[in-house]
FIDO-223866 format. One line per 4 residues: number of its first residue (from 1); their letters; for each residue y, z, x of N, C-alpha, C. Coordinates in steps of 0.05 Angstrom, whole numbers, plus 5000, padded with zeros to 4 digits. Example, Ala and Ser with C-alpha at 12.3 -4.5 7.8 and 13.67 -1.06 7.14 Angstrom:
<torros>
1) AS) 4886:5156:5264:4910:5156:5246:4934:5156:5264; 4955:5142:5257:4979:5143:5273:5001:5157:5258
</torros>
This chain:
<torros>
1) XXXX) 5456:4720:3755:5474:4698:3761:5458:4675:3772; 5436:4686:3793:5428:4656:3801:5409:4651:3781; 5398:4662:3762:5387:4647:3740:5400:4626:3722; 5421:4641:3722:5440:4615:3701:5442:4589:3716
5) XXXX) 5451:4591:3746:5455:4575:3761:5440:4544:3759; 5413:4554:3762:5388:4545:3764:5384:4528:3731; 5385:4553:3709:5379:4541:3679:5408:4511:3680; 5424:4518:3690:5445:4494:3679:5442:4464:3703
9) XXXX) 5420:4484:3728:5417:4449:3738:5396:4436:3723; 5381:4454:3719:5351:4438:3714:5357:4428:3681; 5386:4447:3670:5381:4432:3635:5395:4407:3636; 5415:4405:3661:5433:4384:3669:5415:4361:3679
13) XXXX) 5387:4361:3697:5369:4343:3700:5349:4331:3678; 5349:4348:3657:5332:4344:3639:5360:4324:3616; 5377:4329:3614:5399:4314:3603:5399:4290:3604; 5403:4285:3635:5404:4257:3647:5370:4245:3645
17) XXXX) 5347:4259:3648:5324:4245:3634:5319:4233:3603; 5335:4252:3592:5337:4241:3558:5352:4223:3556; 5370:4214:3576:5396:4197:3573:5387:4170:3583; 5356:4167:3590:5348:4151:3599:5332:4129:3576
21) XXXX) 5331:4137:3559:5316:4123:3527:5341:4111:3525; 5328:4082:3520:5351:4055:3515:5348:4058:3486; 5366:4056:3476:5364:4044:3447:5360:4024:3440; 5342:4014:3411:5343:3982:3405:5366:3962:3406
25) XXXX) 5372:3946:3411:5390:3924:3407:5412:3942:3423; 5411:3961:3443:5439:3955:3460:5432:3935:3482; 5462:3932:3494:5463:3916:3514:5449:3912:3540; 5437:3883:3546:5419:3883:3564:5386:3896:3553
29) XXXX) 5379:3911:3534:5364:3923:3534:5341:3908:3515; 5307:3906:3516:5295:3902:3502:5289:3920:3467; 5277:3906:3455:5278:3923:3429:5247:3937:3439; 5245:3960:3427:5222:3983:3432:5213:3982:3398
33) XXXX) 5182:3985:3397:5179:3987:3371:5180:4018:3369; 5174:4031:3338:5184:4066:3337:5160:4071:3347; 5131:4061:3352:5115:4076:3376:5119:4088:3386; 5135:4064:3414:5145:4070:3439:5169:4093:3438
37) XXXX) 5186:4092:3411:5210:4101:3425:5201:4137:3415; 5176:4132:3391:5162:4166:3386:5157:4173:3419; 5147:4157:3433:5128:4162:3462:5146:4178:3479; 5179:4159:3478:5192:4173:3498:5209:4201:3491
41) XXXX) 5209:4209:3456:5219:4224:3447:5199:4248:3461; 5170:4242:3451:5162:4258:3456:5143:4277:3487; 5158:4255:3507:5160:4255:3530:5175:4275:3542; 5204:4260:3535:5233:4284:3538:5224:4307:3523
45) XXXX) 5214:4318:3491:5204:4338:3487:5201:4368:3510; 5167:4348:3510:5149:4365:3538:5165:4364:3566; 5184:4353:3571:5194:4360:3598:5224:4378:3583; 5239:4382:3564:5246:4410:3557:5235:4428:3557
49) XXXX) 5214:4434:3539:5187:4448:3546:5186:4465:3569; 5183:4451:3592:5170:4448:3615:5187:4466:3632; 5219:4458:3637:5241:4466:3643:5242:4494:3638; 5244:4498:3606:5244:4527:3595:5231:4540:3603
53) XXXX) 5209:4537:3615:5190:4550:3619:5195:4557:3652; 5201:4537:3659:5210:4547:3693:5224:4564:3696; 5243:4567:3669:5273:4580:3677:5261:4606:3663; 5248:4607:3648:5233:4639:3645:5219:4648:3666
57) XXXX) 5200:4634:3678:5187:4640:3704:5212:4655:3723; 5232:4638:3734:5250:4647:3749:5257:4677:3736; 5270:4675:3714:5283:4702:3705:5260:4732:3702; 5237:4713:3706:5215:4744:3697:5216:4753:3730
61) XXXX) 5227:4733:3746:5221:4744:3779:5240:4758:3782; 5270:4761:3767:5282:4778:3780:5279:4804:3761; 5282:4822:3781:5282:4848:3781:5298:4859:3751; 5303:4882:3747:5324:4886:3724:5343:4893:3733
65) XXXX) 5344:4911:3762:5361:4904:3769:5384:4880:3785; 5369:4863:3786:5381:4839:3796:5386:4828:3830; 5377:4862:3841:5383:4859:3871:5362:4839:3885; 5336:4835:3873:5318:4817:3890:5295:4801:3870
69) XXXX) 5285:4773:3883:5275:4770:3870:5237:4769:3884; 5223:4770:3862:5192:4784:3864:5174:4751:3869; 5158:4751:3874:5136:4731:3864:5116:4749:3877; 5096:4747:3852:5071:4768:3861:5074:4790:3863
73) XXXX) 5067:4800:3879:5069:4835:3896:5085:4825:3915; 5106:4798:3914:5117:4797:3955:5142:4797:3935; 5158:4815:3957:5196:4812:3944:5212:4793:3970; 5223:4780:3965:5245:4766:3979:5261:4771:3984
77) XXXX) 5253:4778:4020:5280:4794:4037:5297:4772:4045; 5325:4772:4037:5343:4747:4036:5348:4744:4077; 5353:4729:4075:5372:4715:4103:5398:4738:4113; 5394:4742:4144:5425:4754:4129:5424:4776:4161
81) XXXX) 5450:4784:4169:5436:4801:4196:5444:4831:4185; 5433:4841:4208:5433:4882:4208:5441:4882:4243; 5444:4908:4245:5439:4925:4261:5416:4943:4267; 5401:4934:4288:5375:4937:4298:5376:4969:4322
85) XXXX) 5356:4979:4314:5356:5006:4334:5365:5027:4327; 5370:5041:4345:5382:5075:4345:5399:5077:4372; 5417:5096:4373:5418:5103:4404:5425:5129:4400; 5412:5150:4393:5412:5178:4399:5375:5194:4398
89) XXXX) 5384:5210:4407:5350:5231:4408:5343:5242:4380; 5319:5245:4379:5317:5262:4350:5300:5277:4347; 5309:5304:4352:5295:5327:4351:5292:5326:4373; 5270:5336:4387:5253:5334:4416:5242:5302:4409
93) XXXX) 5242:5282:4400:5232:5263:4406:5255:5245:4420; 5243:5235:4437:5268:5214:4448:5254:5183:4444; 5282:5168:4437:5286:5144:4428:5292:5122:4437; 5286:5126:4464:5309:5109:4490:5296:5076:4481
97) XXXX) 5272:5074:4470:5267:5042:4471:5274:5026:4438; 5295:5048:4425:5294:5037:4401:5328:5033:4410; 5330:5026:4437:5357:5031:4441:5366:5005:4464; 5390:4989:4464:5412:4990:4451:5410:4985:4416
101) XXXX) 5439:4988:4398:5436:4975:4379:5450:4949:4383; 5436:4935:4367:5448:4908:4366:5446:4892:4344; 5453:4869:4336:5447:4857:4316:5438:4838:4314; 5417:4833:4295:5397:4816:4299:5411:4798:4272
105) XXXX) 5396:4769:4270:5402:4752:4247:5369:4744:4241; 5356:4750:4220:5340:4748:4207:5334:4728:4181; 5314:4707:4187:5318:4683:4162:5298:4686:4145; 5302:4683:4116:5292:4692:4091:5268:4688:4098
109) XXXX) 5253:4708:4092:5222:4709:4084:5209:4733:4066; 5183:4733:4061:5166:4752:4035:5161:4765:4047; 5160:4793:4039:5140:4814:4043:5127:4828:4020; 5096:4834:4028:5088:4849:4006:5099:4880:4000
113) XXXX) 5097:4884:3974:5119:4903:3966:5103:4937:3968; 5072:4925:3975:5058:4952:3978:5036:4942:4010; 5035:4966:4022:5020:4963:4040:4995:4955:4028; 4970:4932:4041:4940:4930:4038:4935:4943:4020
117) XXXX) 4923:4942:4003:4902:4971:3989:4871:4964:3998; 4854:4984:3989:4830:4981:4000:4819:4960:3989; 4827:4957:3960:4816:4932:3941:4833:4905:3943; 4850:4901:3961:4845:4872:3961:4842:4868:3991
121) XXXX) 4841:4890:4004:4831:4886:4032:4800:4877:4029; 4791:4890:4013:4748:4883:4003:4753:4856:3995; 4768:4856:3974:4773:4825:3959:4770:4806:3982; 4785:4803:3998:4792:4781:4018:4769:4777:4034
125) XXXX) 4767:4810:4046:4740:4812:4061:4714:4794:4056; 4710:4796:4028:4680:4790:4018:4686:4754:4023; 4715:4747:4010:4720:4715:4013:4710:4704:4045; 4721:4727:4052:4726:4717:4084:4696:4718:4097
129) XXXX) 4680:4738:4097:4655:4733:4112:4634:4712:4094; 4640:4703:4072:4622:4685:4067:4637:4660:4064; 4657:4659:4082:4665:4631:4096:4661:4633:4124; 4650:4654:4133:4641:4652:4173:4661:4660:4178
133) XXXX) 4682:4678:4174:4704:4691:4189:4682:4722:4195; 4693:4731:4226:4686:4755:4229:4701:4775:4235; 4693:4791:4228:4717:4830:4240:4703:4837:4255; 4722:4861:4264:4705:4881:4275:4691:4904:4267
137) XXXX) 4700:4934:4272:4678:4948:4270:4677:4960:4237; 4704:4954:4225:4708:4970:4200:4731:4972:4194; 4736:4983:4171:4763:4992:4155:4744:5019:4132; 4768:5029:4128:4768:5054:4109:4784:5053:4088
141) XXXX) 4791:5067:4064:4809:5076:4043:4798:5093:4023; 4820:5109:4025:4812:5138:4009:4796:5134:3976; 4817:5110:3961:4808:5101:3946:4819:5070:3937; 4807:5048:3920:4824:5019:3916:4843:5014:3908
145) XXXX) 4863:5050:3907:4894:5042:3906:4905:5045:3929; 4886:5061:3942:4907:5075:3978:4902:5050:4000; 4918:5052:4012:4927:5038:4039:4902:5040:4051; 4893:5016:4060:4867:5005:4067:4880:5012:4100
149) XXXX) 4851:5030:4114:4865:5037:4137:4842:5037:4161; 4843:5052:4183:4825:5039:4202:4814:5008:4212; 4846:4991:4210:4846:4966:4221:4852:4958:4239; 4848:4949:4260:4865:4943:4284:4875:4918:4284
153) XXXX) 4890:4911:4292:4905:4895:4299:4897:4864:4300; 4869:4853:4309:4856:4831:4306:4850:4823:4277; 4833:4849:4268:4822:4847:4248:4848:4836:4222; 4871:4843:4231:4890:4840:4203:4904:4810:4216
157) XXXX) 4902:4805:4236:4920:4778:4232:4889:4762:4221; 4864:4765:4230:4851:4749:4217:4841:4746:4185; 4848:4772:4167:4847:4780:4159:4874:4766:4135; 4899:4763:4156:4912:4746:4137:4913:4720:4135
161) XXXX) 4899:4713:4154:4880:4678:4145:4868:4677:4129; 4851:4697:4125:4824:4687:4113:4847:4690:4083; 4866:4716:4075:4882:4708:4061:4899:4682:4048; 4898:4674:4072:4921:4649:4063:4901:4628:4059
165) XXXX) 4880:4630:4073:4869:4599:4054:4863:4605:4032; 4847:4630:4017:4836:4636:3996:4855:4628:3986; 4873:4627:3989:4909:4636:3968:4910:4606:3966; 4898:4585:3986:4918:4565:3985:4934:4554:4008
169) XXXX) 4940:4575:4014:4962:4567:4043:4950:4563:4071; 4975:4553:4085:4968:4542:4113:4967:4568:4124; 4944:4576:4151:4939:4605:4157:4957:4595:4187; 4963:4617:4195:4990:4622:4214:4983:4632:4240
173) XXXX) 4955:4640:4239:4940:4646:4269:4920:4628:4279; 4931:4608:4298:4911:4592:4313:4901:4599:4347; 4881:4593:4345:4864:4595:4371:4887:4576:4395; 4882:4576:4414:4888:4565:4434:4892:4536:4437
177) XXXX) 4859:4527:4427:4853:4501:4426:4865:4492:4388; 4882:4496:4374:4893:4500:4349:4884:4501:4328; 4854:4507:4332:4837:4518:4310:4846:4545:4298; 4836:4546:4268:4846:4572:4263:4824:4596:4266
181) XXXX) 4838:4613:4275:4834:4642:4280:4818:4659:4265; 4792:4654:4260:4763:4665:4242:4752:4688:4264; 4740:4692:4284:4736:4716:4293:4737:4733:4308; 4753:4759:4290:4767:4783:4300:4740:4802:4316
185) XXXX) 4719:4796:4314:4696:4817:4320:4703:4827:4350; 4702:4802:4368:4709:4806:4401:4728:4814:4406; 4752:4826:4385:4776:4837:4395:4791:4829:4425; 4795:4790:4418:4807:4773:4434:4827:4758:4418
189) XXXX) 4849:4746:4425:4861:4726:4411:4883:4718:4438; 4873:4688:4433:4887:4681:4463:4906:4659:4450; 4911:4661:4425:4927:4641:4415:4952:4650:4407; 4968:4635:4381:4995:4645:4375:4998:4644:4345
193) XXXX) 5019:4644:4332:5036:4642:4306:5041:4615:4301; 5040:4600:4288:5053:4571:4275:5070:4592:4250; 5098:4590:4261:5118:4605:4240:5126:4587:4222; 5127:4557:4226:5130:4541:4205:5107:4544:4175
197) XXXX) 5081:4551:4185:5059:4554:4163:5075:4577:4140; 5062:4564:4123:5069:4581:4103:5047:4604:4092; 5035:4616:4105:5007:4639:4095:5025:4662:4107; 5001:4675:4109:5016:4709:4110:4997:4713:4132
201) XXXX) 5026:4732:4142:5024:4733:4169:5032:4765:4174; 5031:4777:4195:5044:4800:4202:5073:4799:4197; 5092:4815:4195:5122:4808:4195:5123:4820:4224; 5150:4806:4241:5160:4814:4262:5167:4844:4266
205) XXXX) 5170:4857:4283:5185:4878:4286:5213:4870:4272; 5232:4859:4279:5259:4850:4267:5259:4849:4241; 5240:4826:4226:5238:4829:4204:5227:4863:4188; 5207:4874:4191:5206:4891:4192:5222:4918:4183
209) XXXX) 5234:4926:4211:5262:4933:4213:5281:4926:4182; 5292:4903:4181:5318:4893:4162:5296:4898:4133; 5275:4890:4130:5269:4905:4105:5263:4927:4100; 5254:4948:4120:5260:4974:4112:5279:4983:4109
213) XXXX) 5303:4976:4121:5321:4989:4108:5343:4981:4090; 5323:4958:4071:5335:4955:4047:5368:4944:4038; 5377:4931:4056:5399:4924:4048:5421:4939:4058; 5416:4963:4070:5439:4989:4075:5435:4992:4108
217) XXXX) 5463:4996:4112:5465:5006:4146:5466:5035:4148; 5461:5028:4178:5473:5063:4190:5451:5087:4165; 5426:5080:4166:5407:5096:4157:5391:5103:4168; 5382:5129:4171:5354:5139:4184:5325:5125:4166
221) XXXX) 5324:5132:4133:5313:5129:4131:5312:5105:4111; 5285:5094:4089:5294:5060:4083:5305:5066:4060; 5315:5090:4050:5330:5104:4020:5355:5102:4032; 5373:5093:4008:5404:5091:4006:5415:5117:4001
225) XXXX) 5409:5132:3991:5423:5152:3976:5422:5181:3992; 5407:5183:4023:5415:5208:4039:5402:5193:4062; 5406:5214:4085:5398:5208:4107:5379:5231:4114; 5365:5241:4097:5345:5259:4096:5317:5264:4082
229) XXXX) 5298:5278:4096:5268:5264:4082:5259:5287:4074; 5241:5288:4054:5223:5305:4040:5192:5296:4028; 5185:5316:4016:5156:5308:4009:5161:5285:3988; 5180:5293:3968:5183:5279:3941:5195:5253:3947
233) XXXX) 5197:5244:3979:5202:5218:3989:5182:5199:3994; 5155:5219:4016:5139:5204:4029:5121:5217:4035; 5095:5210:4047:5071:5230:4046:5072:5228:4085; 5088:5254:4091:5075:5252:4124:5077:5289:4131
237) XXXX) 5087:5286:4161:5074:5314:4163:5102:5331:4166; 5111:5352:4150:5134:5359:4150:5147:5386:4172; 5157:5379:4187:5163:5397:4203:5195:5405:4199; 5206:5420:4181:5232:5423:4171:5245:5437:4193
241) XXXX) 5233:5463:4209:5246:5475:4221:5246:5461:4253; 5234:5440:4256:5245:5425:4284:5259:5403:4276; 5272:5406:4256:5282:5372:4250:5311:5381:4224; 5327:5376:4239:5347:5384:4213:5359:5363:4193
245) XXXX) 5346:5341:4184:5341:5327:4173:5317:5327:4143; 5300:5346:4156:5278:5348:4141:5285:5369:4118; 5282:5359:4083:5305:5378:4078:5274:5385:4055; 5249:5387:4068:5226:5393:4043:5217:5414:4047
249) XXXX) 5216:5425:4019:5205:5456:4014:5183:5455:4028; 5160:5442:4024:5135:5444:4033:5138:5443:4063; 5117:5446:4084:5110:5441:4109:5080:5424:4110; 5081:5420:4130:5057:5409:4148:5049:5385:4134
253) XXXX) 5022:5376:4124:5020:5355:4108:5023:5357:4081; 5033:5335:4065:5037:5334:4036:5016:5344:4022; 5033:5366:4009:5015:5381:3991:4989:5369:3962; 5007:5347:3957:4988:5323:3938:4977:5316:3954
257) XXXX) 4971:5307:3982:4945:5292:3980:4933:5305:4004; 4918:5331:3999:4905:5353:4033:4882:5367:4013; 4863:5353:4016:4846:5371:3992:4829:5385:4017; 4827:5424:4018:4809:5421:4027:4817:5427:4056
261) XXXX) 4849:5423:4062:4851:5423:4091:4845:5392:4104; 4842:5377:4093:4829:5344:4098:4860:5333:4080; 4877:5328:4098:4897:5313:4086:4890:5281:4085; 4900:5256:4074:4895:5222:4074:4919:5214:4056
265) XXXX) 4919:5194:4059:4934:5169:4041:4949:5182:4018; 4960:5166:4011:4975:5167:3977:4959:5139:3965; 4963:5141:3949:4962:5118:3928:4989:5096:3932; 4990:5068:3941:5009:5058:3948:5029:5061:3924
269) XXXX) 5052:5060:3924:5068:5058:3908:5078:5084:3888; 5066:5106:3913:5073:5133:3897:5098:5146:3895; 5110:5133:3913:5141:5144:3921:5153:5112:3913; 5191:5131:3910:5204:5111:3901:5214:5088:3916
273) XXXX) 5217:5059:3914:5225:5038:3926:5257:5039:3935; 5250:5028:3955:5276:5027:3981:5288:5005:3964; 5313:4990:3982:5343:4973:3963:5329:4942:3958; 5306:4944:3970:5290:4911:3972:5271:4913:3954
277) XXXX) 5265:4931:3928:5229:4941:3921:5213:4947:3942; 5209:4944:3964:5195:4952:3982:5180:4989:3978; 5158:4998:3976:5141:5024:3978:5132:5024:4006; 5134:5052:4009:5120:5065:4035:5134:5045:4054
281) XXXX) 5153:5055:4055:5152:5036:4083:5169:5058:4097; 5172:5091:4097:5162:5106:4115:5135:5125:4097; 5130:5134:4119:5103:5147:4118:5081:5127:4101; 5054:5147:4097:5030:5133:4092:5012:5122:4120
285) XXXX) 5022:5100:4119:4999:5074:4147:5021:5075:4171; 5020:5078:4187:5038:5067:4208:5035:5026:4210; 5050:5010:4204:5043:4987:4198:5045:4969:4229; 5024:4948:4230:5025:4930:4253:5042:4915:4254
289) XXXX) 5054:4909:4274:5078:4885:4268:5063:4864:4287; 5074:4835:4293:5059:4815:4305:5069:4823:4328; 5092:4834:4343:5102:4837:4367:5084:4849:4390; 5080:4841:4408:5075:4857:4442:5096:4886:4445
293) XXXX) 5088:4901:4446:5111:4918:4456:5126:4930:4491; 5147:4918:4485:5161:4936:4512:5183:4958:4506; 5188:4969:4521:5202:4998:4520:5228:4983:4524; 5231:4958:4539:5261:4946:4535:5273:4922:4529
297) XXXX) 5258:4913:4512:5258:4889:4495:5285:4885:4488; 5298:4911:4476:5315:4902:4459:5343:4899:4483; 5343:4901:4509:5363:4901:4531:5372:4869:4530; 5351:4850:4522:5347:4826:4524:5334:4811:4500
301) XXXX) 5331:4816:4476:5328:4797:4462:5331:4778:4450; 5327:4752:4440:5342:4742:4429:5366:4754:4403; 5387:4732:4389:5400:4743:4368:5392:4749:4344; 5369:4713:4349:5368:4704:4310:5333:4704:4316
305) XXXX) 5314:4718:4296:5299:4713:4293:5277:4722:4319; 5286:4749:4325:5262:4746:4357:5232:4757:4350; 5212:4758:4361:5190:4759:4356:5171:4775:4376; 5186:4776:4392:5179:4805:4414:5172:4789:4438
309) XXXX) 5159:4806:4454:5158:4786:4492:5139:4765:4493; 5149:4742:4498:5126:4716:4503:5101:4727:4510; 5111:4739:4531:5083:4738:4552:5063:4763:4537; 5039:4761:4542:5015:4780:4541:5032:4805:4560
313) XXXX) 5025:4831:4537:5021:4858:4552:5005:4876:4536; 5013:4902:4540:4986:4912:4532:4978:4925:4515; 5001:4924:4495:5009:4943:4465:5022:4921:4448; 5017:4925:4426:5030:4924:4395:5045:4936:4386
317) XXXX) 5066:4930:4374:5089:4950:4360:5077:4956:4333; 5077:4986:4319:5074:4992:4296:5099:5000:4282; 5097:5007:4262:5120:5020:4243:5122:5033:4223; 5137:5054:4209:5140:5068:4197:5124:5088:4192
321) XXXX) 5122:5107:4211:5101:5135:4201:5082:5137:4183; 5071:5159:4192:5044:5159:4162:5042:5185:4164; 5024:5191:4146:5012:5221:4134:5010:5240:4164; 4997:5226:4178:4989:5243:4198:5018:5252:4219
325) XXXX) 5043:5231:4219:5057:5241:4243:5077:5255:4223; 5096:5270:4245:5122:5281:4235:5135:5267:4224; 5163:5275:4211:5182:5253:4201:5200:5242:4219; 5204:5248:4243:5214:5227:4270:5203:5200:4272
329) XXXX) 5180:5198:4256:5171:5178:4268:5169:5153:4240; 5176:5169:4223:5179:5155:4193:5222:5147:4199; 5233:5146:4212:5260:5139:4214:5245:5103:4222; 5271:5086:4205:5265:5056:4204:5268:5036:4227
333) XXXX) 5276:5065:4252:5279:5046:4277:5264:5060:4296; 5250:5074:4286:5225:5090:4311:5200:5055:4316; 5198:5064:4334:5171:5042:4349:5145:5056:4358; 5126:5048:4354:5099:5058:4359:5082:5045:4377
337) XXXX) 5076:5057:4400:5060:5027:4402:5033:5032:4410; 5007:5014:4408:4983:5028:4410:4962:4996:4421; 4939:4999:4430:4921:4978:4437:4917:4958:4410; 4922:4930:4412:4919:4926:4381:4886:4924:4384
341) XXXX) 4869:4935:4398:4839:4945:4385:4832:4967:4377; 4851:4981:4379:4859:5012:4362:4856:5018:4333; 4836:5031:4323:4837:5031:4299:4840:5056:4281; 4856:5074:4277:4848:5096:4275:4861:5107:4237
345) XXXX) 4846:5126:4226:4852:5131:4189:4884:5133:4195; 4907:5128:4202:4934:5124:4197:4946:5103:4202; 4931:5077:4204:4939:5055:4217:4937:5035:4195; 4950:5017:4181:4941:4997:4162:4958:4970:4168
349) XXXX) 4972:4965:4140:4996:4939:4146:5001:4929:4128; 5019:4910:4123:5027:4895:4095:5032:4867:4106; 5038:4843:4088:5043:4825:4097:5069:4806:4092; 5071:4787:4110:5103:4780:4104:5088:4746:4107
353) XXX) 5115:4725:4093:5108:4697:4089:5134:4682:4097; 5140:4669:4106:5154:4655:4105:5162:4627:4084; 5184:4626:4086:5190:4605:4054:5189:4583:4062
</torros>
């Protein structure tokens, strides 16, 4: 529907551009020799042309199913609010800081539809150090489809600079003094976000949150269709008999990917997409969000759009489980939180843009 929308403004603009060729001898008007009037024919032409072509562009972005639309690997999580949090225990894990629920209002922005992979984490990388951006000590991945991992937290906001200029775009982490944000090595950053920029950036915890779970309330996990996890869902560590939710034949770590007793990664995009296209967004990486973390953030946060505590403290919020934890911790409102100079093989990220 919003394709048609779109094809009947832009064929309705292109109308009124053809409608713009005077004819010879009307009123008020000069005579055109058939040169000129071939020139403007074939002017209006190439801007039909041109049009058509947009309006295919548009329609190849949406989905087949129609629920979202794509550009690139980023899907477009619409505008729109949820209900944020949990307020009960799960299992022996307790949940008290994913607690009250409340509802947040969240304004349209991109996320990538697969966590990092190793290969365009290298890609960027190579861009990035031979423009003078620096990291720190390393990153890992199993292979250049799996979730590029052992990153901490510096390393990936700078990481999605060096992104966004390669790409083109304005980068979204500036220094103090409002230079942009080139080196992660000293595992310092005394600066902030410009959320107006358009590059890629970490997504918020909030944002986060509302795209994992896909469009649907009142879900544990970012799948519509049960409130229960298994292997043939996600690659993490299955503990069925402490968790009565956990409804997978197998135990412990996912049997596809433990060669050896040495369990790692999946291949991004191995399991099926949540109500947004969104992959892995439980288990695999536990993902970085841009937020500070507190245990009671959410007692006091803003409504629309919050971004976690102003002030400097002394953790990062992560999200959605990985290979290595239980499935408590793969539920779409569990919080993690860890040093963002923490780097450890279950830790990665994806990235989100604003429009």
């Amino acid at each position: 529907m919003m394709a048609m929308v779109m094809t009947a403004n832009m064929i309705a603009a292109v109308g009124a551009r053809a409608g713009d060729l005077t004819p010879p001898g009307a009123p008020g008007s000069t005579m055109h020799t058939l040169d000129e009037i071939y020139q403007q024919l074939l002017a209006t032409r190439l801007q039909v042309a041109d049009t058509q072509q947009q309006v295919a562009d548009l329609e190849a972005r949406l989905n087949a199913d129609g629920k979202h639309v794509t550009v690139g690997d980023m899907v477009l999580i619409p505008a729109g609010s949820f209900v944020m949090g949990a307020t009960t225990n799960v299992g022996h894990e307790t949940i008290s800081d994913a607690a009250p629920q409340h509802t947040v209002m969240v304004s349209a922005f991109y996320m990538d539809k697969y966590e990092v992979t190793s290969n365009l984490w290298a890609g960027v990388y190579t861009w990035a150090t031979n423009k003078g951006y620096a990291f720190g000590t390393g990153w890992c991945g199993k292979a250049a489809t799996h979730s590029a991992h052992s990153v901490d937290w510096y390393d990936a906001i700078a990481w999605c600079n060096a992104r966004s200029q390669r790409d083109g775009f304005t980068p979204c982490y500036t220094n103090a003094n409002g230079t942009v944000y080139t080196n992660a090595a000293g595992n310092s950053f005394a600066g902030g976000c410009n959320w107006a920029a358009n590059g890629y950036r970490l997504p918020t915890e909030a944002e986060w949150e509302k795209a994992a779970r896909g469009g649907v309330a009142n879900r544990r996990f970012p799948w519509d269709d049960a409130n229960t996890i298994q292997h043939a869902r996600a690659n993490y560590y299955a503990q069925p008999s402490s968790y009565t939710y956990d409804t997978s034949p197998t135990t412990g770590y996912h049997p596809s990917y433990n060669t050896g007793g040495t369990p790692y990664t999946s291949p991004v995009g191995s399991f099926a997409p949540n109500g947004y296209g969104l992959y892995d967004m439980a288990g695999n990486v536990f993902e970085w969000c841009w937020d500070w973390y507190s245990s009671t953030y959410y007692t006091s946060s803003p409504g629309t759009d919050p971004a976690g505590p102003a002030s400097p403290l002394t953790y990062r919020v992560l999200r959605g489980g990985s290979w290595y934890f239980a499935e408590a911790y793969a539920r779409v409102a569990i919080r993690l939180n860890l040093h963002p100079g923490d780097e450890y093989d279950y830790l990665g990220f994806r990235c989100a843009r604003g429009l």
